[in-house]
C-alpha positions in Angstrom: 0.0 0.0 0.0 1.2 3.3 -0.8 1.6 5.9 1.7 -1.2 8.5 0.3 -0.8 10.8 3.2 2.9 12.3 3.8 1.9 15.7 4.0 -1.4 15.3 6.5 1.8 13.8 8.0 3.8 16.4 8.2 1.1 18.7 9.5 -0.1 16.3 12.3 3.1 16.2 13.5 4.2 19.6 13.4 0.9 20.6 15.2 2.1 18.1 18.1 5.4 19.4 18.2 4.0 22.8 19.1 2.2 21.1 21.6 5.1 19.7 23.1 7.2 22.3 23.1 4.3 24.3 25.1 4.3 21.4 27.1 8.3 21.4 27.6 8.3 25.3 28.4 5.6 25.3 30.8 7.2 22.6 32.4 10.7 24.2 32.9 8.6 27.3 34.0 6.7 25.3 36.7 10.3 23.7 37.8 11.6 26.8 38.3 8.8 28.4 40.5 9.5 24.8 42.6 12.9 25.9 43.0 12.0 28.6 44.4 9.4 27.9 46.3 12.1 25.7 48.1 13.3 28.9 49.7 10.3 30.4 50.7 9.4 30.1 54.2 5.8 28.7 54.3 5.7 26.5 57.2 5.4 22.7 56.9 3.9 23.1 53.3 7.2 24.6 51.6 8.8 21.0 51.2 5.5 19.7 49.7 4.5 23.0 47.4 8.1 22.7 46.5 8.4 19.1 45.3 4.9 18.9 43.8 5.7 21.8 41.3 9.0 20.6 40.7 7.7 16.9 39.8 4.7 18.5 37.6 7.6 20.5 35.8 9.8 17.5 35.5 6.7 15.3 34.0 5.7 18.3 31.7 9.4 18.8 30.4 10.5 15.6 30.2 7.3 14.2 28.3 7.5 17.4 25.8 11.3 17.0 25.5 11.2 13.1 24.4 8.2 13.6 22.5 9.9 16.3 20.2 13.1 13.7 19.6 10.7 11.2 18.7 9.1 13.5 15.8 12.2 13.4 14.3 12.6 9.7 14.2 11.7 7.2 12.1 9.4 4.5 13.2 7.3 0.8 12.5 4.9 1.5 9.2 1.6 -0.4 10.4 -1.5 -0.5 8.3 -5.0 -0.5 10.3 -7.5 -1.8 8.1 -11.2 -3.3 8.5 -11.7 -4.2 12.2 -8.7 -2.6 14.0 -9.3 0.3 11.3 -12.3 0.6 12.9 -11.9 0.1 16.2 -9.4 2.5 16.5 -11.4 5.4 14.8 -13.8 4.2 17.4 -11.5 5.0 20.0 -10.4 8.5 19.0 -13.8 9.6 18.5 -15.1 8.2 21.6 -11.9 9.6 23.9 -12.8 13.4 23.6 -16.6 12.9 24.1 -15.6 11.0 27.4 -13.4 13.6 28.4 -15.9 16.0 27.8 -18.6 14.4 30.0 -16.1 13.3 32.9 -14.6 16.4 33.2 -17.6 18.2 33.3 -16.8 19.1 36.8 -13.0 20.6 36.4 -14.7 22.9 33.6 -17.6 23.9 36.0 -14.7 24.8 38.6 -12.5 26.8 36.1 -15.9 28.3 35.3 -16.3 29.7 38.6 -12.5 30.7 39.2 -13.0 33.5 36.1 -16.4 34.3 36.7 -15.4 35.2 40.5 -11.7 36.6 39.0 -14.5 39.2 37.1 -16.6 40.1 39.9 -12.8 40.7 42.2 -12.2 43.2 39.6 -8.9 41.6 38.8 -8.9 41.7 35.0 -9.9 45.4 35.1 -7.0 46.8 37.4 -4.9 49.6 35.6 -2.0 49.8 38.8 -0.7 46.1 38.4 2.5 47.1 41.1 2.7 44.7 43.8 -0.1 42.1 41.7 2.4 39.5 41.2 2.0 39.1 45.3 -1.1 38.1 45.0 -1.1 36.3 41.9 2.0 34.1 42.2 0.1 32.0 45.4 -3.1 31.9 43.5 -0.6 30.3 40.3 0.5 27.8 42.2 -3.0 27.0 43.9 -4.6 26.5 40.2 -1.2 24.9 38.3 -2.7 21.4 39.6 -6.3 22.3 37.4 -4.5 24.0 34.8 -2.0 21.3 33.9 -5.0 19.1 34.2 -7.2 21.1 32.2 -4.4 21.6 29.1 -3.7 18.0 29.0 -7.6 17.3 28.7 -7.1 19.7 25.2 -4.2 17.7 24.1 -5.6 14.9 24.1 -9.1 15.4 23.1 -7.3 17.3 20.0 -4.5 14.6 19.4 -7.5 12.4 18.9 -8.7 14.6 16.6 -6.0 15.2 14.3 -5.2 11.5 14.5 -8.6 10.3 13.1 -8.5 11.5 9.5 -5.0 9.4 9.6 -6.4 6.4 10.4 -9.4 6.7 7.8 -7.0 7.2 4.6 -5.0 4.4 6.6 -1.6 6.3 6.9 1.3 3.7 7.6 3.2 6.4 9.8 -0.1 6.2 12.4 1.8 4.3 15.0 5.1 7.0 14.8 2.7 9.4 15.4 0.0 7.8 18.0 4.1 7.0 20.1 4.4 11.1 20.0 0.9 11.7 21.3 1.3 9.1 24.3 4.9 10.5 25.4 3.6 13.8 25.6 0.6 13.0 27.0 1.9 11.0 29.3 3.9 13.7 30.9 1.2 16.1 30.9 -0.9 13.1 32.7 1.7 11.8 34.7 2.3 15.8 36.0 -1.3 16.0 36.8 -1.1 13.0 39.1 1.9 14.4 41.5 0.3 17.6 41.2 -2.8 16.0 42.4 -1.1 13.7 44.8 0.8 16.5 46.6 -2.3 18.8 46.8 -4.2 16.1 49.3 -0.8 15.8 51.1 -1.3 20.1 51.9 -4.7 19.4 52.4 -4.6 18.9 55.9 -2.3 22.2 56.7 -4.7 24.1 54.3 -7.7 23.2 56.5 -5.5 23.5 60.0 -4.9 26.9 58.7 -8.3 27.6 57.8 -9.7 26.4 60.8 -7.4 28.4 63.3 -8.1 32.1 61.3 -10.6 34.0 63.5 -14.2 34.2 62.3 -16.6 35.0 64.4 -19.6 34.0 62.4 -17.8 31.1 60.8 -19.1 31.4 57.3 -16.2 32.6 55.5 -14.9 29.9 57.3 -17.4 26.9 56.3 -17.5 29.0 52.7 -13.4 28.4 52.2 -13.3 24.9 53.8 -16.1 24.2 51.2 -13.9 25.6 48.4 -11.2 23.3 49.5 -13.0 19.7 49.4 -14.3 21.2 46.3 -10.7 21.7 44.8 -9.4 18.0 46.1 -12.2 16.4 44.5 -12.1 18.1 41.2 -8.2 17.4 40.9 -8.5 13.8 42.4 -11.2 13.1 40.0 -10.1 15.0 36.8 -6.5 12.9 37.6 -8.1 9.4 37.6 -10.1 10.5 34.4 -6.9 11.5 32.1 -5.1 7.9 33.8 -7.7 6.0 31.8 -8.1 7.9 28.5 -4.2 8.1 28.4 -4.3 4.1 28.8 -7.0 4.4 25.8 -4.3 5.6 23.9 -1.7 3.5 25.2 -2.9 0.1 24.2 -2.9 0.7 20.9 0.5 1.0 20.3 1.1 -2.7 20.9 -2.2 -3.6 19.1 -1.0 -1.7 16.4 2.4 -3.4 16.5 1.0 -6.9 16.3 -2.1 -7.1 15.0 -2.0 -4.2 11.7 1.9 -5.1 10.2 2.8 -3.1 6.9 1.8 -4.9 4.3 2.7 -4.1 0.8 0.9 -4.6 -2.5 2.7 -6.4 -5.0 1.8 -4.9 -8.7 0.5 -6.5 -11.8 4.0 -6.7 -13.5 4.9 -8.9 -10.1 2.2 -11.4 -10.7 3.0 -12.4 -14.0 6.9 -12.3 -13.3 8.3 -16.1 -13.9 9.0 -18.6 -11.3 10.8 -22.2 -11.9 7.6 -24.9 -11.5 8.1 -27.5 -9.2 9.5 -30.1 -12.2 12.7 -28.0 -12.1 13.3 -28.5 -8.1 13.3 -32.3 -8.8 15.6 -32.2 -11.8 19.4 -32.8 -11.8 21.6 -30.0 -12.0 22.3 -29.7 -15.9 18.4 -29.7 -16.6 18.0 -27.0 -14.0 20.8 -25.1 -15.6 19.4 -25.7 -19.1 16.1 -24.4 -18.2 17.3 -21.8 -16.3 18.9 -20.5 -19.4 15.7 -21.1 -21.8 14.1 -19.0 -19.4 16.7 -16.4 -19.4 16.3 -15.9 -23.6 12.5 -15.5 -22.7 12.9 -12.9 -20.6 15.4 -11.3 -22.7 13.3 -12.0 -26.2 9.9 -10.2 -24.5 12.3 -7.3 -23.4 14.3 -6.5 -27.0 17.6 -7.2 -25.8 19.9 -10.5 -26.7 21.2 -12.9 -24.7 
């Protein structure tokens, strides 16, 4: 079969390489503010908040980084056709539509963070001097969600740019599909320690919560409610990328085994000559002589002399 679609290809995987190098950025960027966070004093949560952001940025960098070596390199030529053809479009149309119904929650809450970043006024300030104060804590509060949120999109989009590959039955599907897990992976991978190490602060975050004075106690019951709201959401939305990135995952072996590159010998190949099964039980002058009558043939259809 002949490869019918080098330059969807090309565009596939240039798409995903700006994907991972997003993905490899953002993930040096969220190492760094670990680093950092490593010398600020915040009590018994500055060993966690430090290590959680620097494994997020590790996961993020090092699945980007790998996946943009792998774009350059040259990998197994499969051929998905009839069943697995099918089951595998199956597969990428069915991922994003799961996403979007299992993460209906994370988008609700990322919802509410803007709506509530309106009504604080915090997109209309004109003196931004001294902002980053407040904003940097509130970056690493939502880089758990957010890291969560972008590998949702590069996934649900992987699977979309994948699809039209699989129905013109590019060869180069399982090169590509190998990009898309390694970077997703990372980005998955990240959500989980980011996820992980937010239910480790959880119980400092409530301690802390618990021992700031309020009288009435509803801002108190109101924040505490924030917080089981924010370690469900991540604990949930982690657990939902786990099993679509396995979704993914599976097929590379399927793909290895069960779709092999096959290719299509032409018409000129089924009418070339091979020696019938008298010649294998001749002695070795026949075989030579016939050998050599088949020779002038070959050389008498083509114009040329023996």
């Amino acid at each position: 079969m002949a490869d019918r679609s080098t330059v969807a290809d090309s565009i596939v995987l240039t798409l995903l390489s700006l994907a991972a190098a997003a993905s490899t950025g953002a993930g040096l960027l969220l190492a760094g503010f670990g680093a950092i966070a490593g010398s600020v004093d915040l009590g018994d949560a500055t060993p966690i908040v430090s290590r959680g952001l620097l494994g997020m940025g590790i996961g993020m960098a090092t699945g980007g980084g790998v996946a943009l070596v792998l774009r350059r390199a040259r990998g197994s030529r499969v051929d998905a056709r009839g069943v697995w053809q099918m089951l595998l479009a199956a597969t990428l149309i069915g991922l994003p539509v799961v996403l979007g119904l299992w993460l209906g929650p994370l988008v609700a809450f990322w919802r509410d963070v803007l709506a509530l970043a309106s009504e604080l006024g915090v997109w209309e300030q004109s003196d931004w001097n001294g902002t980053g104060l407040i904003l940097a804590p509130a970056a690493v509060v939502f880089s758990v969600p957010a890291v969560q949120a972008f590998a949702a999109i590069v996934v649900a989009l992987s699977c979309v740019l994948m699809l039209p590959l699989v129905m013109v039955r590019s060869a180069s599907i399982l090169r590509i599909l190998f990009v898309v897990v390694v970077m997703t992976g990372g980005l998955v991978l990240a959500g989980m320690f980011g996820a992980s190490s937010s239910n480790r602060l959880m119980p400092i975050a409530e301690r802390t919560i618990r021992e700031t004075r309020d009288p009435s106690g509803t801002e108190q019951a109101r924040a505490l409610a924030l917080l089981q709201r924010y370690q469900s959401v991540t604990q949930a939305s982690a657990l939902t990328l786990g099993w679509a990135w396995l979704g993914l995952l599976v097929w590379v072996p399927l793909l290895t085994v069960a779709a092999p590159y096959r290719v299509e010998s032409s018409a000129s190949d089924s009418n070339a000559w091979t020696p019938g099964p008298e010649i294998d039980s001749a002695d070795a002058s026949e075989r030579e002589r016939a050998y050599r009558d088949a020779a002038r043939a070959v050389d008498r259809s083509s114009g040329t002399a023996f």
